[in-house]
N, C-alpha and C positions, 0 to 999 in steps of 0.2 A: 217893790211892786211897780215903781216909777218902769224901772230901767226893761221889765216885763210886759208894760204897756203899750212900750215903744218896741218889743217886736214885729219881725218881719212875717206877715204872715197871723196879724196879730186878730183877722176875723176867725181864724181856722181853729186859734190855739180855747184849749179851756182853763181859765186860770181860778184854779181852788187856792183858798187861803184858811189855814185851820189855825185858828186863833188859841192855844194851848194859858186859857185863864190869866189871859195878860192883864195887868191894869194900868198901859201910859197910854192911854185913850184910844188903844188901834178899833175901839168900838166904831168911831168917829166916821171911820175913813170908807163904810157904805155910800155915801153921799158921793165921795170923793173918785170910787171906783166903782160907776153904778154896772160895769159887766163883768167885773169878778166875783162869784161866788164864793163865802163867807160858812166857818163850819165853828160854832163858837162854842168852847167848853169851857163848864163854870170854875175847872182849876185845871194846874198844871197836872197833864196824866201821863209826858212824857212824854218825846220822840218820837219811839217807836210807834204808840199807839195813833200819836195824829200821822204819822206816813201810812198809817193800815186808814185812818177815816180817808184819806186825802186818795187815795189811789180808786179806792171802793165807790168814792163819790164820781170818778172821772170816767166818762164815755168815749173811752179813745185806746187805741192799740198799744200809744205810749204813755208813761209817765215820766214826768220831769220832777224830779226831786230837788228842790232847791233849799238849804238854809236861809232864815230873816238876814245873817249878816251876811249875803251875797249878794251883787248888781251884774246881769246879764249881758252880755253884747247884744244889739237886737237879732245878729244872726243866730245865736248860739240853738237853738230851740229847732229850727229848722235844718240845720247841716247836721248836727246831732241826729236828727230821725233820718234823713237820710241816707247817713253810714249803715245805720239800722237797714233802713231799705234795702240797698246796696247789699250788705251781707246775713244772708239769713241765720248763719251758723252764732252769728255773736250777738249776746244775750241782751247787752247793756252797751253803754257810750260814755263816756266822761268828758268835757271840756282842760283844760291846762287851767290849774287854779293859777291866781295871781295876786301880787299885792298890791297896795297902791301907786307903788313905783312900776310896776307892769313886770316883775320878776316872779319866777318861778313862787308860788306858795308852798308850805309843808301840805301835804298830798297823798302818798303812800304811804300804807301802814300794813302789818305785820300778822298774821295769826297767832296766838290766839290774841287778840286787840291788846294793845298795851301804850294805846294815849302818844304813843310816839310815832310823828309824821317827819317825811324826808320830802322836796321837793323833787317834782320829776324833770329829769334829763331828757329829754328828747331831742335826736338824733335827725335833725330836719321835720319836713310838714308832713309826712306819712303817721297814718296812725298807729299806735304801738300798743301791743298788748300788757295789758296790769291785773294785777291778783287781787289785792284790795284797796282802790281807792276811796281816798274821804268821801262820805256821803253828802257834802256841802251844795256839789250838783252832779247830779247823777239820773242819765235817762234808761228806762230798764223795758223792757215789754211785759205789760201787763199781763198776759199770757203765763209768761213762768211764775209771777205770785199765785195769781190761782192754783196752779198746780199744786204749789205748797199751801194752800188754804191763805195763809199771811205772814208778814212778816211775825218773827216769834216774841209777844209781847211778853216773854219775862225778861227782854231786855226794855229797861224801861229808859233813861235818856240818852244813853250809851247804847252801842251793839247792835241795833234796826241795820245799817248799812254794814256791817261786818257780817250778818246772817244771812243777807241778800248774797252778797259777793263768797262766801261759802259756799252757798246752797248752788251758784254758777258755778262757782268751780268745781263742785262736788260731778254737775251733771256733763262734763265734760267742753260746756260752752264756753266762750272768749267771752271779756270785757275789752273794749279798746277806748285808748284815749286819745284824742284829734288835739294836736298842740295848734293847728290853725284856730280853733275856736278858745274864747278864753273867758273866764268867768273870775272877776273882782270877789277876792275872797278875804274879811276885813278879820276875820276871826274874832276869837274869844280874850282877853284882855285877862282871865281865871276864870276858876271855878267857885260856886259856894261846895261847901262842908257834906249837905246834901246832894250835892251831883259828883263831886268826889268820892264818896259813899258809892253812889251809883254806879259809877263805873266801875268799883271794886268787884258789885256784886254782879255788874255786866259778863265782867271776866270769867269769873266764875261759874256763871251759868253757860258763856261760850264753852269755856274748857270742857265743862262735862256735856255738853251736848253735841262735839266737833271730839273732842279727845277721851271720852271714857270717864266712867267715875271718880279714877283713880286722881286723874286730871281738875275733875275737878273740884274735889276734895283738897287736895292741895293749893288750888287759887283759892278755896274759901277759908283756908287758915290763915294764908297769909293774907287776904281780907281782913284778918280779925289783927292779927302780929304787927302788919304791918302798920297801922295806925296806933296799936300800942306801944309799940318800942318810939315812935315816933310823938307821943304823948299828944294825938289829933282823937281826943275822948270826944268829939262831938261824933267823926266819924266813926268809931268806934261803936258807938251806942247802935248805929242806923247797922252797921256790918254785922255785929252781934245776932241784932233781929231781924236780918232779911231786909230791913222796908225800903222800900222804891221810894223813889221819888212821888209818884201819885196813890201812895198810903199802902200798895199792896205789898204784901211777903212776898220775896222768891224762897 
């Protein structure tokens, strides 16, 4: 939020923060950010569903999708809508993830989603086009979520930015990614048991809604197989019954 603050341009921007039933006191941090807007939910419901509260709350052409473990450049916000400006035909923008050494981050990943990111190569400062980048930060026009009503919440903390980046490819529009802009991306260090789960069931519901029943029949078996053979009975339990992260069935 610091590194958001200090954007360029930082009267224009509107900065939502959906608070997904945290408890390390980001209650606090009202005081701290008194012009950020605050969307607090009494438990985790999941990714997807706080990118559908955070988008719906915002009054503006774009959305800026940011993950908690990312720090912006203060350009980044601004040259990203711009590209947008610039080309009406492409949907979305993506910044060049990085790490803390300021090297390529893991970044592109694969249909039907399968938890494996490759770092992007870019080929000089031109922007280049990508099929599904990580949802870590990603600027999209709000325009093409309404058309599809929302992002599709039976993916619940997995899958929101795999369904968005579908649903542009499906409609024939570009995503591009600007390797001059770059966004500190600190990532995830694991998973719990429950969001391992989730992902399983993410897959699954991608497959059958991008690739046919048959499709996705098959990722919910191995949903169910692969944590068995692998003797992970907590995830197991959650694959069995469906449940999400935020208590629902898929």
């Amino acid at each position: 939020m610091q590194s958001l603050e200090q954007s360029e341009g930082r009267d224009k921007l509107q900065i939502i923060v959906v608070d997904n039933g945290s408890s390390d006191g980001s209650a606090s941090l009202d005081s701290e950010f008194p012009h950020t807007q605050f969307i607090r939910l009494p438990k985790d419901f999941g990714l997807t569903k706080a990118m559908n509260l955070g988008w719906r709350a915002a009054d503006a052409e774009y959305v800026f999708f940011l993950h908690d473990d990312t720090e912006v450049d203060p350009a980044a916000a601004l040259r990203l809508a711009e590209l947008l400006d610039a080309n009406p035909d492409v949907a979305a923008a993506c910044p060049l993830l990085v790490d803390a050494q300021g090297r390529p981050a893991p970044q592109l990943g694969a249909f039907p989603p399968d938890n494996r990111w490759t770092p992007a190569a870019p080929d000089g400062d031109e922007p280049i086009p990508v099929e599904y980048p990580r949802g870590a930060a990603f600027l999209m026009r709000v325009a093409l979520i309404r058309a599809v009503r929302q992002i599709d919440e039976r993916f619940g903390q997995f899958g929101g930015d795999a369904d968005l980046a579908a649903q542009i490819n499906r409609s024939g529009k570009k995503i591009l990614l600007l390797p001059t802009v770059k966004v500190l991306h600190h990532g995830s260090q694991g998973y719990t048991t429950e969001e391992r789960a989730d992902f399983l069931l993410c897959r699954a519901a991608f497959s059958a809604k991008y690739f046919g029943f048959g499709a996705g029949l098959k990722a919910r078996l191995a949903a169910i197989f692969g944590p068995l053979f692998s003797f992970q009975f907590g995830e197991l339990t959650r694959t069995i019954s469906g449940q999400k992260i935020d208590g629902t069935q898929s």
